[in-house]
PDB file of N, H, CA, C and O in Angstrom:
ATOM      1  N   UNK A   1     -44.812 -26.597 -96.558  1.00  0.00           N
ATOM      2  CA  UNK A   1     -44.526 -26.932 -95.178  1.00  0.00           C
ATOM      3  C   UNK A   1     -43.742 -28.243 -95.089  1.00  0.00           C
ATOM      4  O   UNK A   1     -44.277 -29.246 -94.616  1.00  0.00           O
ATOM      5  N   UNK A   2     -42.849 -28.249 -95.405  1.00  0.00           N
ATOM      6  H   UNK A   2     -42.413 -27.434 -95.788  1.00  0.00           H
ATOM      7  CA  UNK A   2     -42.320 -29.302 -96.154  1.00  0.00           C
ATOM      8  C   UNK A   2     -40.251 -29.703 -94.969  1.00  0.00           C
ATOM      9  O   UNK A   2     -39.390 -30.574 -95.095  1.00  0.00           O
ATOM     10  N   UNK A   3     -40.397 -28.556 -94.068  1.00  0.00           N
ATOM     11  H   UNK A   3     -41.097 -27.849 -93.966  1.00  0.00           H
ATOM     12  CA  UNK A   3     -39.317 -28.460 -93.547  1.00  0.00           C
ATOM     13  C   UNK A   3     -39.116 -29.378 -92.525  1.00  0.00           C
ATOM     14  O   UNK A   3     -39.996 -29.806 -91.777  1.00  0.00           O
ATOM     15  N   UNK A   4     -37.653 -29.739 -92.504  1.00  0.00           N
ATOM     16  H   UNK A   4     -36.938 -29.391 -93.111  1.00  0.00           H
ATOM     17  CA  UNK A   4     -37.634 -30.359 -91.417  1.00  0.00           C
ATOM     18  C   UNK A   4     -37.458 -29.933 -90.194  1.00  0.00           C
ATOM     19  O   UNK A   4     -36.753 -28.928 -90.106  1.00  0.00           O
ATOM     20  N   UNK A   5     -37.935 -30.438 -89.069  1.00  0.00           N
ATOM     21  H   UNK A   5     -38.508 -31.254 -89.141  1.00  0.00           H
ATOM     22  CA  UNK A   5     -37.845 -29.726 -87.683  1.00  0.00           C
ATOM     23  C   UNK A   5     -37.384 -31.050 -86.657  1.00  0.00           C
ATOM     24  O   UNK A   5     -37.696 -32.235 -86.773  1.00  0.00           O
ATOM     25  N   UNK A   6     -36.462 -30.337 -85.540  1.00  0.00           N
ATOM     26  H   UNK A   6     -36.208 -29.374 -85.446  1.00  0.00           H
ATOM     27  CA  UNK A   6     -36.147 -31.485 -84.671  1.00  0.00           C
ATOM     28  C   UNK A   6     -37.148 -31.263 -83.861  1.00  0.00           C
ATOM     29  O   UNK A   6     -37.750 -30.222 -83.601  1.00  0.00           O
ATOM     30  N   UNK A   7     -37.295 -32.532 -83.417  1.00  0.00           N
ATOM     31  H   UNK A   7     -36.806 -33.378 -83.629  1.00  0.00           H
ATOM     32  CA  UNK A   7     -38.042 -32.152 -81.537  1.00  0.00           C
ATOM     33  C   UNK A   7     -38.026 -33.248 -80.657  1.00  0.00           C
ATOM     34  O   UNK A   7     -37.544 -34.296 -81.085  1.00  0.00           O
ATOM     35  N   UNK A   8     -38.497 -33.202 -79.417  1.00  0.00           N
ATOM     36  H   UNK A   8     -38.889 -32.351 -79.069  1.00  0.00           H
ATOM     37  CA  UNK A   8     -38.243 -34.782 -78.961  1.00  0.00           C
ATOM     38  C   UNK A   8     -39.517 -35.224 -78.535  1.00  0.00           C
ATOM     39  O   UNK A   8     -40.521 -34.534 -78.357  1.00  0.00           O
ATOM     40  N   UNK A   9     -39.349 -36.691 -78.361  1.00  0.00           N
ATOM     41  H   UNK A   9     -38.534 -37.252 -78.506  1.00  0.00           H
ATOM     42  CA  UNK A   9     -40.353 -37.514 -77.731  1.00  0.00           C
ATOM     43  C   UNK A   9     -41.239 -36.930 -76.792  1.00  0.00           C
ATOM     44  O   UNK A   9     -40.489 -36.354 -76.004  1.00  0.00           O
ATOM     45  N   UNK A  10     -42.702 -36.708 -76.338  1.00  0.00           N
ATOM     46  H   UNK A  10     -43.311 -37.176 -76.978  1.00  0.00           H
ATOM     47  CA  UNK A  10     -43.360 -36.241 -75.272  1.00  0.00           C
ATOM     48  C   UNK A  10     -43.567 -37.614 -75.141  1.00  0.00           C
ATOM     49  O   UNK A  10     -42.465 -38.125 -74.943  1.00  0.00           O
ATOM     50  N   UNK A  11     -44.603 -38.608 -75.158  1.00  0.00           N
ATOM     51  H   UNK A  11     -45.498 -38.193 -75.319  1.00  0.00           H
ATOM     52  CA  UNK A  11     -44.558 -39.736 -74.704  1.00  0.00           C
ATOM     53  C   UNK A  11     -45.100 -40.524 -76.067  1.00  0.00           C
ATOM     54  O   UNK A  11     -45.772 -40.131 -77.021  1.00  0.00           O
ATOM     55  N   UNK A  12     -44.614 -41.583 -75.793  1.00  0.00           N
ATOM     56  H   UNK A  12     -44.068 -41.902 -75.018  1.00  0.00           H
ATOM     57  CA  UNK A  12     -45.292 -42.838 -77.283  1.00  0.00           C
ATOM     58  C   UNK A  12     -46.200 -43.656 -76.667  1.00  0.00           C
ATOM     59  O   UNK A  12     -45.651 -43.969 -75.611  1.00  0.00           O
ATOM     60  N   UNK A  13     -47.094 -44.096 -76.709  1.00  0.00           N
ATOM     61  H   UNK A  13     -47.540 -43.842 -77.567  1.00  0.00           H
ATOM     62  CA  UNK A  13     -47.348 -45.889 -76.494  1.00  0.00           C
ATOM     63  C   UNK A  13     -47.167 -47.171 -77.143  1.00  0.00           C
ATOM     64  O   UNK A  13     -47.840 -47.372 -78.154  1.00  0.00           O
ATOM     65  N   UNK A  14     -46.492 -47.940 -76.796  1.00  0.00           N
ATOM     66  H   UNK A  14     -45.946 -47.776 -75.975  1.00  0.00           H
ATOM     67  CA  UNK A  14     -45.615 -49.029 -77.485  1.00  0.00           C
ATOM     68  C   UNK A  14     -46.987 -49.831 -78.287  1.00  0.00           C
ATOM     69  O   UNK A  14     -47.058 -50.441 -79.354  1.00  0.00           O
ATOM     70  N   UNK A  15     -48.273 -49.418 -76.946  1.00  0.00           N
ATOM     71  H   UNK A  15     -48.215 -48.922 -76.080  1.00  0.00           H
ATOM     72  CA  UNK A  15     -49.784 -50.974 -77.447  1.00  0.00           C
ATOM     73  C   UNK A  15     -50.060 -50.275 -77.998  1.00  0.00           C
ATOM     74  O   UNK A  15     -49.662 -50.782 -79.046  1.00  0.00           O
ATOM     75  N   UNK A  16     -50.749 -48.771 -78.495  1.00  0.00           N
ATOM     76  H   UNK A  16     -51.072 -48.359 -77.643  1.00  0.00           H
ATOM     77  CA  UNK A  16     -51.478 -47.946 -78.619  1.00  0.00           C
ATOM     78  C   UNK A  16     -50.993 -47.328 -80.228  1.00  0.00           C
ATOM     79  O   UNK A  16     -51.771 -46.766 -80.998  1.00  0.00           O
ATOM     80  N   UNK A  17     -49.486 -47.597 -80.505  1.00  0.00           N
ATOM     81  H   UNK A  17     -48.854 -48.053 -79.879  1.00  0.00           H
ATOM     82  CA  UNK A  17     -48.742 -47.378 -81.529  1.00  0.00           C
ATOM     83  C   UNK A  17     -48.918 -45.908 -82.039  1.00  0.00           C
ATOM     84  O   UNK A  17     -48.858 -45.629 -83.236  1.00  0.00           O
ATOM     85  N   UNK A  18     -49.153 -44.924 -80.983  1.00  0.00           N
ATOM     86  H   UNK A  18     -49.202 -45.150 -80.010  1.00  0.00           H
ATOM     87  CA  UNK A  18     -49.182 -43.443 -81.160  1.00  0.00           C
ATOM     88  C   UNK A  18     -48.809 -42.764 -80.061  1.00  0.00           C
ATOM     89  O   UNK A  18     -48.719 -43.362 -78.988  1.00  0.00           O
ATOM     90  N   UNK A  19     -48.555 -41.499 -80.155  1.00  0.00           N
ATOM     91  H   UNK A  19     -48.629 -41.013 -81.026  1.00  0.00           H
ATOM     92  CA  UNK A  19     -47.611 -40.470 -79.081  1.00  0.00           C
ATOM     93  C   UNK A  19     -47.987 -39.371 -79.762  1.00  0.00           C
ATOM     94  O   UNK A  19     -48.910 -39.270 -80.570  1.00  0.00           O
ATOM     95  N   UNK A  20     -46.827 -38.127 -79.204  1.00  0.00           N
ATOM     96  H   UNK A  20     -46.077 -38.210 -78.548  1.00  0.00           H
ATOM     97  CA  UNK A  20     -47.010 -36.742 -79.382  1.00  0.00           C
ATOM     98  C   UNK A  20     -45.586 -36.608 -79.213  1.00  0.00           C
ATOM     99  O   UNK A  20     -44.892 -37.332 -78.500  1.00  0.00           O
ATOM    100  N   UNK A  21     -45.143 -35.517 -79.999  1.00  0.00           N
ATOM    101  H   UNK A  21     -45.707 -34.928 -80.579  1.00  0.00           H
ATOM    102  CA  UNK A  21     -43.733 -34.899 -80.839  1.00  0.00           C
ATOM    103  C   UNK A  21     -43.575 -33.215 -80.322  1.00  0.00           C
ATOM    104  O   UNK A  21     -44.083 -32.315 -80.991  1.00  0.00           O
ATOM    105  N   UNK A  22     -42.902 -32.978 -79.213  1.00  0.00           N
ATOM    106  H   UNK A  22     -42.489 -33.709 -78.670  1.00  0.00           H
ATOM    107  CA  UNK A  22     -43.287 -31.356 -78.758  1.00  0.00           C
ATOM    108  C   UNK A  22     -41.918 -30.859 -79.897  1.00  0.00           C
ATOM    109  O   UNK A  22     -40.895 -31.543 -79.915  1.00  0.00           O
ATOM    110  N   UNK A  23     -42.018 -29.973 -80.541  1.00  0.00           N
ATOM    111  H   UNK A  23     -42.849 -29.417 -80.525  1.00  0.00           H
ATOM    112  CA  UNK A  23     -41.246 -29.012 -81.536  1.00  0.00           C
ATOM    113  C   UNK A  23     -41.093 -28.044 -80.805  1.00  0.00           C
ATOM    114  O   UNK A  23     -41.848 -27.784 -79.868  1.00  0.00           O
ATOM    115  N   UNK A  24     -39.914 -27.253 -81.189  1.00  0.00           N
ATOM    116  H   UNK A  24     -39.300 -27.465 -81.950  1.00  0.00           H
ATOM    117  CA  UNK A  24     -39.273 -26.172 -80.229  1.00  0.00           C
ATOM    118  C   UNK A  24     -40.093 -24.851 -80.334  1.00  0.00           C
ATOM    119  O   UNK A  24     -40.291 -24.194 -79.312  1.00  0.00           O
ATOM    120  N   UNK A  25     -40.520 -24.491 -81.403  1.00  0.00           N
ATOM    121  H   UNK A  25     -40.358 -25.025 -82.233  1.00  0.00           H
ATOM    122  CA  UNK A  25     -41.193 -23.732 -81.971  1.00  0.00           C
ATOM    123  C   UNK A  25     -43.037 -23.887 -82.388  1.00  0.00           C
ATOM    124  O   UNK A  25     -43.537 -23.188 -83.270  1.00  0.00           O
ATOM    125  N   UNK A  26     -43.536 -24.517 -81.892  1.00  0.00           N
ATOM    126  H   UNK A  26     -43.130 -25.084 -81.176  1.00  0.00           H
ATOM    127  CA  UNK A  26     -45.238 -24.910 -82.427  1.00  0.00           C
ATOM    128  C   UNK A  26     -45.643 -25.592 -81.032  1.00  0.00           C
ATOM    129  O   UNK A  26     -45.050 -25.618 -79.953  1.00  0.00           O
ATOM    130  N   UNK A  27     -46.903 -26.148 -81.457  1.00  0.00           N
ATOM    131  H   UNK A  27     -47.384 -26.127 -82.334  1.00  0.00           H
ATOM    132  CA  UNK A  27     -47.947 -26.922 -80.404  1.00  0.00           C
ATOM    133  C   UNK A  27     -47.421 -28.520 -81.235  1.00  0.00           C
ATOM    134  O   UNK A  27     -46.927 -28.876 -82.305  1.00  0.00           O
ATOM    135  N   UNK A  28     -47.887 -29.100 -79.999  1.00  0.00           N
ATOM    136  H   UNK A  28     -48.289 -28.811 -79.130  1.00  0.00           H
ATOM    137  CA  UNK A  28     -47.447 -30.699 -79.679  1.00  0.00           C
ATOM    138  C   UNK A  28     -47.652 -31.407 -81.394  1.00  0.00           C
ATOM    139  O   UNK A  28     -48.435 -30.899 -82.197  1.00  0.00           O
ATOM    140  N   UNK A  29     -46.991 -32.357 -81.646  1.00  0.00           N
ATOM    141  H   UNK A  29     -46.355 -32.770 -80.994  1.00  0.00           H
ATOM    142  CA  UNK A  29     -47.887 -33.124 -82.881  1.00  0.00           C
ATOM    143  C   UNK A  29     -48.167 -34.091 -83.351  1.00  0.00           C
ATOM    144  O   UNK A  29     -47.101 -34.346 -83.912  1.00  0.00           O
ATOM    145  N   UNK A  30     -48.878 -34.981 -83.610  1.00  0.00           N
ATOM    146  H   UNK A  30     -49.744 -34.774 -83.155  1.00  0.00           H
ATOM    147  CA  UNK A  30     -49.396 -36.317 -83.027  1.00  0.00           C
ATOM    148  C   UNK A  30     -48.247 -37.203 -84.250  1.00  0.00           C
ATOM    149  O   UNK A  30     -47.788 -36.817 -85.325  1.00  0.00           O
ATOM    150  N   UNK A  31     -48.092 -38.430 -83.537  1.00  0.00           N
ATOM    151  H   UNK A  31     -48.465 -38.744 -82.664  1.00  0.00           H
ATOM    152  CA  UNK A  31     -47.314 -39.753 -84.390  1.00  0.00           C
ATOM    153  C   UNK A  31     -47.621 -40.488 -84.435  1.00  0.00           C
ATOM    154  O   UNK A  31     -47.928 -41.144 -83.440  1.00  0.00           O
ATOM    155  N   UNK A  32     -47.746 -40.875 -85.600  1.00  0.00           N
ATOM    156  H   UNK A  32     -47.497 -40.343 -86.409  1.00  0.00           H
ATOM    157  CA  UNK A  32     -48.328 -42.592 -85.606  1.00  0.00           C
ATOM    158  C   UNK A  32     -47.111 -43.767 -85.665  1.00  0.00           C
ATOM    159  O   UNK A  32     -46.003 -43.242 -85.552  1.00  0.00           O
ATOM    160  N   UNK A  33     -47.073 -44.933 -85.785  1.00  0.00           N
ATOM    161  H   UNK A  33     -47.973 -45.359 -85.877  1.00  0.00           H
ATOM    162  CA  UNK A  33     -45.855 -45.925 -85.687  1.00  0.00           C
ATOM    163  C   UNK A  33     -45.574 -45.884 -87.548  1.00  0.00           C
ATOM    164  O   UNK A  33     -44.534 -46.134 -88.157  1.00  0.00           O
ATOM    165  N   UNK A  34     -46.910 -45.479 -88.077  1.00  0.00           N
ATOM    166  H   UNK A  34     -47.755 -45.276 -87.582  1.00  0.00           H
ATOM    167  CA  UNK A  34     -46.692 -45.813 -89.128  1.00  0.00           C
ATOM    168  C   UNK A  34     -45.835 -44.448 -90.086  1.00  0.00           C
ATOM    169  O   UNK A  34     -45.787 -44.450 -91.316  1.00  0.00           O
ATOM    170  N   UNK A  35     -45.286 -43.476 -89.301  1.00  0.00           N
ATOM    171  H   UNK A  35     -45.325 -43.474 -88.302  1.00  0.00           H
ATOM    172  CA  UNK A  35     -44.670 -42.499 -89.779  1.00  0.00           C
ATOM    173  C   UNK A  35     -43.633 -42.551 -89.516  1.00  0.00           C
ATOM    174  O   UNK A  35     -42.967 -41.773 -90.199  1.00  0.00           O
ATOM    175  N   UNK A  36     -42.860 -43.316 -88.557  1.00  0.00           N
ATOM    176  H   UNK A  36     -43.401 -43.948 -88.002  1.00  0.00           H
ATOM    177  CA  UNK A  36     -41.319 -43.906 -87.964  1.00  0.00           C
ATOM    178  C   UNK A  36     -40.740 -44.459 -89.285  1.00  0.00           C
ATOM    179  O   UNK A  36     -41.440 -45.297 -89.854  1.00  0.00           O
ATOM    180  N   UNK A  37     -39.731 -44.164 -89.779  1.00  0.00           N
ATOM    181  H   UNK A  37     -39.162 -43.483 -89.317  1.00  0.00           H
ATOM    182  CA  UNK A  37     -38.772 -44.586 -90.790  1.00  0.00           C
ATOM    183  C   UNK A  37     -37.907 -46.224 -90.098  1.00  0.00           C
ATOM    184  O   UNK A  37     -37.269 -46.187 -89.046  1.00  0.00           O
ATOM    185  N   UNK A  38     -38.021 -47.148 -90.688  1.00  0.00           N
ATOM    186  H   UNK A  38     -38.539 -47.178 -91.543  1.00  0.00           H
ATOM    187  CA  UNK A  38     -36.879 -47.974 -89.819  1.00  0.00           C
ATOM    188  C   UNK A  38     -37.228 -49.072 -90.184  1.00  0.00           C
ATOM    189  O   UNK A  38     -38.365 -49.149 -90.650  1.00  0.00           O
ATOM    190  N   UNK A  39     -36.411 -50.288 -90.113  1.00  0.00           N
ATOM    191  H   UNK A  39     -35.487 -50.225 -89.735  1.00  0.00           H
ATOM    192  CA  UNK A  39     -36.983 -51.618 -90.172  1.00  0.00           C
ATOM    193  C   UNK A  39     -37.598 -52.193 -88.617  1.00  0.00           C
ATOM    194  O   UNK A  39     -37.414 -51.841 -87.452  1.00  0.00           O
ATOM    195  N   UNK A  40     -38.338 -53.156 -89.219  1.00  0.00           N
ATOM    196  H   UNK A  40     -38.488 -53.442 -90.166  1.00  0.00           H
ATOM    197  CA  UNK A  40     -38.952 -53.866 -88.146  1.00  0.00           C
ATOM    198  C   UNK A  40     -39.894 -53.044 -86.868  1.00  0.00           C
ATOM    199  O   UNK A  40     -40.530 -52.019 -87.113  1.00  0.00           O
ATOM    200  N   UNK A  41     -39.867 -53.446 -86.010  1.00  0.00           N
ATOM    201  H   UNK A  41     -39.350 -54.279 -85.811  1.00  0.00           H
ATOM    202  CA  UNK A  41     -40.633 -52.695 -84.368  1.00  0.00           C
ATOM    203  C   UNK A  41     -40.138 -51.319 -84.534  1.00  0.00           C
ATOM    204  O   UNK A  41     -38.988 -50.995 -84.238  1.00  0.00           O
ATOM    205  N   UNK A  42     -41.039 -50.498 -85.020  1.00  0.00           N
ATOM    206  H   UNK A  42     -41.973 -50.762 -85.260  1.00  0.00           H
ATOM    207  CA  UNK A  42     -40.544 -49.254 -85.047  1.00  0.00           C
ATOM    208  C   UNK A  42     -41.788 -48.582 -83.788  1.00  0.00           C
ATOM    209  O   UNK A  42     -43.002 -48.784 -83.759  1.00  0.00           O
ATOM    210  N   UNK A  43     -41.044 -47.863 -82.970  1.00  0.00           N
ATOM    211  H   UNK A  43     -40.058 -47.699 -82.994  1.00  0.00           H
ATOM    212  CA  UNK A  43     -40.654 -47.510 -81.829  1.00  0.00           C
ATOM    213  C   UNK A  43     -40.397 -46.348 -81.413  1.00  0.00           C
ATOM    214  O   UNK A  43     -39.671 -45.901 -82.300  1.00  0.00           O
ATOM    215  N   UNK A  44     -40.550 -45.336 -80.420  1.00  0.00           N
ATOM    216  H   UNK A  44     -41.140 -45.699 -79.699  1.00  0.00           H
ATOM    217  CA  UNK A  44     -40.089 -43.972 -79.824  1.00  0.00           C
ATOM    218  C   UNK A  44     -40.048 -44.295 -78.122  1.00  0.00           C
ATOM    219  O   UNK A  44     -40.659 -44.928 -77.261  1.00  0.00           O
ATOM    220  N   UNK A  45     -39.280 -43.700 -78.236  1.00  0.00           N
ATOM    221  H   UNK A  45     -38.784 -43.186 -78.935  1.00  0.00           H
ATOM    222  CA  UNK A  45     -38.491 -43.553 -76.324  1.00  0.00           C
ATOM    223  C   UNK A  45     -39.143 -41.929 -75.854  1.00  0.00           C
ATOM    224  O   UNK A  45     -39.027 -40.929 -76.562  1.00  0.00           O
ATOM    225  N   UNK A  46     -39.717 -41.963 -74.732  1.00  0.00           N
ATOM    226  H   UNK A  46     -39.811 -42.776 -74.157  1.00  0.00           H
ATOM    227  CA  UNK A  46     -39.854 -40.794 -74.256  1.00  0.00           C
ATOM    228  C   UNK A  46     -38.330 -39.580 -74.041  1.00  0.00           C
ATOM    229  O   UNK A  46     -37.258 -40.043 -73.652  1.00  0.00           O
ATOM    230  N   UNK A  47     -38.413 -38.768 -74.212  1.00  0.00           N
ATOM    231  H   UNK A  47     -39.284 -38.391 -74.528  1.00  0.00           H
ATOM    232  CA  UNK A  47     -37.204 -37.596 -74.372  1.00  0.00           C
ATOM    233  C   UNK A  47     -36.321 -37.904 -75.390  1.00  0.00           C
ATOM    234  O   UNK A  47     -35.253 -37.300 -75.283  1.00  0.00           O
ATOM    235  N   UNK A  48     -36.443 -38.917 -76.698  1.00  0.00           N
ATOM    236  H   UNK A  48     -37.310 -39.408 -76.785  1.00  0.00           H
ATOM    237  CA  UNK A  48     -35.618 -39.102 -77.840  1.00  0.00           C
ATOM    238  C   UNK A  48     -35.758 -38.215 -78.776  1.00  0.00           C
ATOM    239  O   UNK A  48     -36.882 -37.878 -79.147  1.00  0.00           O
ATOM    240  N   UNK A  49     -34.153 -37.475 -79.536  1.00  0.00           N
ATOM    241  H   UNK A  49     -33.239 -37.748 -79.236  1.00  0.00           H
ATOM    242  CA  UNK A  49     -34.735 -36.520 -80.616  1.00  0.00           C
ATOM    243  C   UNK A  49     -34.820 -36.871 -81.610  1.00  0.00           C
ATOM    244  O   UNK A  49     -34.040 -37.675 -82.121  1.00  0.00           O
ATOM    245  N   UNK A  50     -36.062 -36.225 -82.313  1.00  0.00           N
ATOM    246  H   UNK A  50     -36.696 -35.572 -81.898  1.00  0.00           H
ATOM    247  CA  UNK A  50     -36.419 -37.177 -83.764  1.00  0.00           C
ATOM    248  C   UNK A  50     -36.673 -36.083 -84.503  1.00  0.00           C
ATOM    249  O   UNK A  50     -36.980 -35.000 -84.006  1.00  0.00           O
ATOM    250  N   UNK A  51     -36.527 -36.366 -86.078  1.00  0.00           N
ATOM    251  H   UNK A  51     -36.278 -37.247 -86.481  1.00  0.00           H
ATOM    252  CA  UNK A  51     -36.157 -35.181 -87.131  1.00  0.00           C
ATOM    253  C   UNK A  51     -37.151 -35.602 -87.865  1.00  0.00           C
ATOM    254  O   UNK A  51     -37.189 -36.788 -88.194  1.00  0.00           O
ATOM    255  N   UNK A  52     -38.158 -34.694 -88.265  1.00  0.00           N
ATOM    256  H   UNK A  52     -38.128 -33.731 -87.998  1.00  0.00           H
ATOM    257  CA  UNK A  52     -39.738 -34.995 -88.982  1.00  0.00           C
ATOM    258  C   UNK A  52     -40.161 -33.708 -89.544  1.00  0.00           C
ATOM    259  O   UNK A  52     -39.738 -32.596 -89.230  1.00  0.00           O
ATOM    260  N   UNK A  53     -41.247 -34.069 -90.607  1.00  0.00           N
ATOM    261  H   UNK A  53     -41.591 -34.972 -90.862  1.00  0.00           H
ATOM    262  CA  UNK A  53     -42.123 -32.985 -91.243  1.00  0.00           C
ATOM    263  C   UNK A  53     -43.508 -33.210 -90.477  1.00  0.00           C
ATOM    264  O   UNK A  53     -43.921 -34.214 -89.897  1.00  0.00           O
ATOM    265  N   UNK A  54     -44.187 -31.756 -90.689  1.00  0.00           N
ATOM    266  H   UNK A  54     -43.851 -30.940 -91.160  1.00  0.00           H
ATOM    267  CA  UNK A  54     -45.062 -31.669 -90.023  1.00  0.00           C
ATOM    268  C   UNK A  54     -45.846 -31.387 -90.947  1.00  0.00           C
ATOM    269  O   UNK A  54     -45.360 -30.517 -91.669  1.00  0.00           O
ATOM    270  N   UNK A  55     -47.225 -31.849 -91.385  1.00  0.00           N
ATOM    271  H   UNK A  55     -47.620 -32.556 -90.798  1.00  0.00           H
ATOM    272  CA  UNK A  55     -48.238 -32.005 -91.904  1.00  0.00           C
ATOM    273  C   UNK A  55     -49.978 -31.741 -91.157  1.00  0.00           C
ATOM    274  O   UNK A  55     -50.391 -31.881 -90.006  1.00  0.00           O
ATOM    275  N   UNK A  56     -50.397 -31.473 -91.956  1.00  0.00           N
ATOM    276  H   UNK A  56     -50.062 -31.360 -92.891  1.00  0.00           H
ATOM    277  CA  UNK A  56     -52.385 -31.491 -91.440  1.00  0.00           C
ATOM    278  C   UNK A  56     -52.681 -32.743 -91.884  1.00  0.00           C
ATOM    279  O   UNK A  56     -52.605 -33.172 -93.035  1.00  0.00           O
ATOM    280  N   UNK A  57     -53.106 -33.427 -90.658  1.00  0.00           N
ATOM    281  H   UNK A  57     -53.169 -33.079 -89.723  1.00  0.00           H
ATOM    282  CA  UNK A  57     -53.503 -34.431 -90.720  1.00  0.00           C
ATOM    283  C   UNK A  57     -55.794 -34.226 -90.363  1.00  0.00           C
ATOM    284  O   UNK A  57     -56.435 -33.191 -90.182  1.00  0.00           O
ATOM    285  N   UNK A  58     -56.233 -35.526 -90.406  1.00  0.00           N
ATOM    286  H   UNK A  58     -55.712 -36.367 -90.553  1.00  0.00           H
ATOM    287  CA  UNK A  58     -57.348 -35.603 -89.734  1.00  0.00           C
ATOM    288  C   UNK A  58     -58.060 -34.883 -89.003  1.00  0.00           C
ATOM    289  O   UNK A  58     -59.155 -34.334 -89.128  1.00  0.00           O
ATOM    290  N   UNK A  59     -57.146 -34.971 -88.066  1.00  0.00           N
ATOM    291  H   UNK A  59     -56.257 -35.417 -87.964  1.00  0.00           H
ATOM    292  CA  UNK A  59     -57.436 -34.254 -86.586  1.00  0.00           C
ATOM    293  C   UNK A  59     -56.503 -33.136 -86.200  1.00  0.00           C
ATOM    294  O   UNK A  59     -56.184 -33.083 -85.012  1.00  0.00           O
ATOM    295  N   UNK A  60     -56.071 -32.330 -86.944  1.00  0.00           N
ATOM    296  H   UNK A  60     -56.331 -32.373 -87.908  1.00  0.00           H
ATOM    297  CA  UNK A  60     -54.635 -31.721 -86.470  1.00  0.00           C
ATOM    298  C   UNK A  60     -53.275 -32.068 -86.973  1.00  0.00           C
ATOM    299  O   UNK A  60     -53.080 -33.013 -87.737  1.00  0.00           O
ATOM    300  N   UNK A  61     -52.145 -31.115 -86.432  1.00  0.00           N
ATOM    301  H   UNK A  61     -52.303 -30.348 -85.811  1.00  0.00           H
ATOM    302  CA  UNK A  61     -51.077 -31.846 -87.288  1.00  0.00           C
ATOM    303  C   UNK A  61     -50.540 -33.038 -86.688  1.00  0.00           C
ATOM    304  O   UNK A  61     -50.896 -33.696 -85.710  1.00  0.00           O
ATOM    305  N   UNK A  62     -49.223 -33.203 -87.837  1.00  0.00           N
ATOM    306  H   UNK A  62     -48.934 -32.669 -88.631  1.00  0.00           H
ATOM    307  CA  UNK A  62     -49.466 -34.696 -87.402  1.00  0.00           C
ATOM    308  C   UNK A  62     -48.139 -34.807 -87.878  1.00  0.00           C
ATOM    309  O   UNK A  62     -47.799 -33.966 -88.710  1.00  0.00           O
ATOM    310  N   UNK A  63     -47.045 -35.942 -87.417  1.00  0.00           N
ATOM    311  H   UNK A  63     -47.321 -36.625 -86.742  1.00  0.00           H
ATOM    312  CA  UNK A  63     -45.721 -35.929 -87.907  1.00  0.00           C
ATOM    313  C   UNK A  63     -45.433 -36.604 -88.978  1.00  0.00           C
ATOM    314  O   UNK A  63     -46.092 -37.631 -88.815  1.00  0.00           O
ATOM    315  N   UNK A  64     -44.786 -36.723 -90.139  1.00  0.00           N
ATOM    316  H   UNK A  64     -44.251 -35.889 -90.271  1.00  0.00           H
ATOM    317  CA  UNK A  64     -44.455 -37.733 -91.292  1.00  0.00           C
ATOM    318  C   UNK A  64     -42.872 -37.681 -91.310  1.00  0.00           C
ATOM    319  O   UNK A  64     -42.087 -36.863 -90.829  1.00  0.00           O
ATOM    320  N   UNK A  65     -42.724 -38.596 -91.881  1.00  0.00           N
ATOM    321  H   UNK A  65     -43.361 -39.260 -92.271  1.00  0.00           H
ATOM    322  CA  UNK A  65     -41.109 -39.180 -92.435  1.00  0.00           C
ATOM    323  C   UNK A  65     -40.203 -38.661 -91.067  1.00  0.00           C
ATOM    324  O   UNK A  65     -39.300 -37.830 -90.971  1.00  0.00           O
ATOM    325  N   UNK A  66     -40.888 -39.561 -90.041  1.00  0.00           N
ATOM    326  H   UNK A  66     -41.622 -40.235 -90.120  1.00  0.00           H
ATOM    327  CA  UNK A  66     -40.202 -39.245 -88.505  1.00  0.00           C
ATOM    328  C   UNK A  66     -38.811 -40.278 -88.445  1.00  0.00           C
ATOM    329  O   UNK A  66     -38.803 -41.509 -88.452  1.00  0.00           O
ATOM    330  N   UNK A  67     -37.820 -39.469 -88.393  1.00  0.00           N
ATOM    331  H   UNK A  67     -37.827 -38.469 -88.387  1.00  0.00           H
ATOM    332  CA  UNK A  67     -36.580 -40.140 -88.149  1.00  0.00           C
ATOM    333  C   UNK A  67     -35.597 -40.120 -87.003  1.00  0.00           C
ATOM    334  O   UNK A  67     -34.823 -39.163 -87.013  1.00  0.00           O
ATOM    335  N   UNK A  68     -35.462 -41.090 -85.904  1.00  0.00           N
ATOM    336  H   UNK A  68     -36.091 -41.868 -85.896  1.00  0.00           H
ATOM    337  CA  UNK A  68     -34.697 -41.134 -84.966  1.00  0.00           C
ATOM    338  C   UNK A  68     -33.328 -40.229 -84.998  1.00  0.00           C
ATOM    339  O   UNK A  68     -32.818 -40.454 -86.095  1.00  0.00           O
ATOM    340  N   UNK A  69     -32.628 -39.431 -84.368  1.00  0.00           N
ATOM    341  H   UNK A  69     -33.043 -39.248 -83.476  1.00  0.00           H
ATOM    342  CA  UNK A  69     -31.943 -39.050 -83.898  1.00  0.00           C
ATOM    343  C   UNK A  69     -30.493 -39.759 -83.225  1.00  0.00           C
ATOM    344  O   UNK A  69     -29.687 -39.055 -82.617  1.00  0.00           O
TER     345      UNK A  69
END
């Protein structure tokens, strides 16, 4: 499961440093700040498209190696 998929921003929280990733094809999938590729304040904008793998996480899936658009 290793593919990449686009999808965009559902909402982030900047304090909270987590959001949700709706994919065109699946159910919503959670992000952490710490899966954002980038230097420094890494960050998501609500409706931004971002290119990520989707993984089983904890609680459900969950996004990795999330890269801005």
């Amino acid at each position: 499961m290793n593919e990449r998929i686009t999808g965009t921003v559902k909402w982030f929280s900047r304090t909270k440093g987590y959001g949700f990733i709706t994919q065109p094809n699946g159910p919503d999938v959670f992000v952490h700040y710490s899966a954002i590729q980038g230097e420094g304040f890494r960050n998501l904008d609500e409706g931004q498209q971002v290119e990520f793998i989707v993984q089983q996480g904890p609680k459900g899936l969950q996004a990795a190696d999330v890269r801005p658009l």
